[in-house]
ChimeraX commands (.cxc) that place a marker at each C-alpha (Angstrom):
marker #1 position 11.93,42.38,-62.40 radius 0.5
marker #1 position 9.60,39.80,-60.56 radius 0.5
marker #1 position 7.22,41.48,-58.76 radius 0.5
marker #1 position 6.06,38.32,-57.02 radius 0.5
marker #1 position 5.81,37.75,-53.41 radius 0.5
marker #1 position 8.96,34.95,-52.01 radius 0.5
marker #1 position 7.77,31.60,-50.32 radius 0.5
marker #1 position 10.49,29.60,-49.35 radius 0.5
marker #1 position 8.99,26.12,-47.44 radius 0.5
marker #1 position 11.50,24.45,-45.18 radius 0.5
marker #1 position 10.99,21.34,-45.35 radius 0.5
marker #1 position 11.09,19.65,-41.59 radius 0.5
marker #1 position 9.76,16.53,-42.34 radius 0.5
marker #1 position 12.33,13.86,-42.87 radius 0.5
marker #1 position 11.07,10.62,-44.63 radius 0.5
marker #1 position 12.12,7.35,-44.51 radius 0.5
marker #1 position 12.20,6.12,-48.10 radius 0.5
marker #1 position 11.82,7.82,-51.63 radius 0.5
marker #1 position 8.28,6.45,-51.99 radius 0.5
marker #1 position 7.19,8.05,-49.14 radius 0.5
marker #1 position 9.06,11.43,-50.74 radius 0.5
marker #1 position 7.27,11.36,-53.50 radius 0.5
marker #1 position 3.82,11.17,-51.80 radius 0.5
marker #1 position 4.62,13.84,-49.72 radius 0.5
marker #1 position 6.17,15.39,-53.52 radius 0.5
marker #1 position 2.96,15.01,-55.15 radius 0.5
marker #1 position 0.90,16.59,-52.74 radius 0.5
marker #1 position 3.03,19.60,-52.46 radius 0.5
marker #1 position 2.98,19.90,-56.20 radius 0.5
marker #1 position -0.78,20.21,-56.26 radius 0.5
marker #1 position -0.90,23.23,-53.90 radius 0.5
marker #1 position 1.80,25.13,-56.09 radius 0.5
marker #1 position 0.46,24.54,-58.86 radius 0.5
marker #1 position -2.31,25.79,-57.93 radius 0.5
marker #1 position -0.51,29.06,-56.70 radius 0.5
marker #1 position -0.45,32.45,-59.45 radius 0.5
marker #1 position 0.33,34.63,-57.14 radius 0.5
marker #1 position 3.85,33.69,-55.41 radius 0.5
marker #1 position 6.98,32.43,-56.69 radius 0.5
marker #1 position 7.71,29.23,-54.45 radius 0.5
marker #1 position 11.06,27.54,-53.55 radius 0.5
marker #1 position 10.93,24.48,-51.70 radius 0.5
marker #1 position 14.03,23.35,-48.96 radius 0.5
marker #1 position 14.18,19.46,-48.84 radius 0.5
marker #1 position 15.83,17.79,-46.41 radius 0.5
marker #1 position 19.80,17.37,-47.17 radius 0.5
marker #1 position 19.55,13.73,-47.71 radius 0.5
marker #1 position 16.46,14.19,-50.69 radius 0.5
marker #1 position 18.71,16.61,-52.75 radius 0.5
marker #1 position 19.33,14.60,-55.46 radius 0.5
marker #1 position 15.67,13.57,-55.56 radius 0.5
marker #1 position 14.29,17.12,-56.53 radius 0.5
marker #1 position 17.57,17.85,-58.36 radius 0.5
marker #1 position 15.52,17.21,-61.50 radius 0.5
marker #1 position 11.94,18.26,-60.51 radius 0.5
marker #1 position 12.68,21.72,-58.99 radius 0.5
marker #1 position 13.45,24.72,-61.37 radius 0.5
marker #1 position 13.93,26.57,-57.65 radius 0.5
marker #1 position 15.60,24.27,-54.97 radius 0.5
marker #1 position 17.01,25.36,-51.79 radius 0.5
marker #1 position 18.59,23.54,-49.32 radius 0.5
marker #1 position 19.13,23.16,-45.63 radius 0.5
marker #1 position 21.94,21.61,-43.10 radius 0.5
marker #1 position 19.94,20.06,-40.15 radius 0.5
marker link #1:1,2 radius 0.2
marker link #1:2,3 radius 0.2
marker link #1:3,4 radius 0.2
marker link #1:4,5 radius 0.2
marker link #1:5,6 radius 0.2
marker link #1:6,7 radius 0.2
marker link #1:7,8 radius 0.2
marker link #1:8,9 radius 0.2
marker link #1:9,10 radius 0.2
marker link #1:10,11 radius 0.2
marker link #1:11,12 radius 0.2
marker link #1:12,13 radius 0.2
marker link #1:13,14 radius 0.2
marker link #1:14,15 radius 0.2
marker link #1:15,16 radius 0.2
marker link #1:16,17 radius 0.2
marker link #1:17,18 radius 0.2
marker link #1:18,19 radius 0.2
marker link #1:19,20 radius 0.2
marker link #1:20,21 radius 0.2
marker link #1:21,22 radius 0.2
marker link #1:22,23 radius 0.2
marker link #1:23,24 radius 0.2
marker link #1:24,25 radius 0.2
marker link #1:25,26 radius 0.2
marker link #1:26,27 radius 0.2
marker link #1:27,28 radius 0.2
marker link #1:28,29 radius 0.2
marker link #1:29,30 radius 0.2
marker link #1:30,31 radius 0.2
marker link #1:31,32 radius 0.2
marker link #1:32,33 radius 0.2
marker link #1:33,34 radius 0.2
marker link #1:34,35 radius 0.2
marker link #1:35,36 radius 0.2
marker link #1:36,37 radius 0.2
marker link #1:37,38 radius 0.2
marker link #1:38,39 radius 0.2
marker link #1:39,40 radius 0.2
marker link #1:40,41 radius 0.2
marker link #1:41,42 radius 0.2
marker link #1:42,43 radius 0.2
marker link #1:43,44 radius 0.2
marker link #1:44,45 radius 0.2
marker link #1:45,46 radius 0.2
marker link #1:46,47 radius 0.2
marker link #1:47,48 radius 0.2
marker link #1:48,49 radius 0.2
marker link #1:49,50 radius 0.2
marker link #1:50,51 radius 0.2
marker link #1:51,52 radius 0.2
marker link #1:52,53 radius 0.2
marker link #1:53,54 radius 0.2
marker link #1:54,55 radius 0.2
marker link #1:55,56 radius 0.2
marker link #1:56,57 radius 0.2
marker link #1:57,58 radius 0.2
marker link #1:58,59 radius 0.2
marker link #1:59,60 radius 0.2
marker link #1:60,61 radius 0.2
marker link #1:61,62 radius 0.2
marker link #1:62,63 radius 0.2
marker link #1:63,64 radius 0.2
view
């Protein structure tokens, strides 16, 4: 059993092109990276799915 506290980031931010994803990407990936102490799902926008498809473990995903 994970004892871990949940974050679960909704993404709101809804960028224009899949460069400026995976700026946005990279600089999220720092901050959990550096994180030991949470287990962290992130909730792209709809549209990015298939972008984090392969670079999440723990995707979620949201409608609007």
């Amino acid at each position: 059993m994970n004892n871990k506290p949940l974050i679960i980031a909704n993404w709101k931010m809804n960028p224009s092109s899949q460069k400026e994803v995976k700026r946005l990407w990279d600089s999220i990936k720092e901050g959990i990276k550096k994180n030991k102490e949470a287990e962290i799902i992130v909730c792209p926008p709809f549209i990015w799915l298939s972008f984090f498809s392969g670079v999440l473990e723990k995707l979620g995903a949201q409608d609007c």
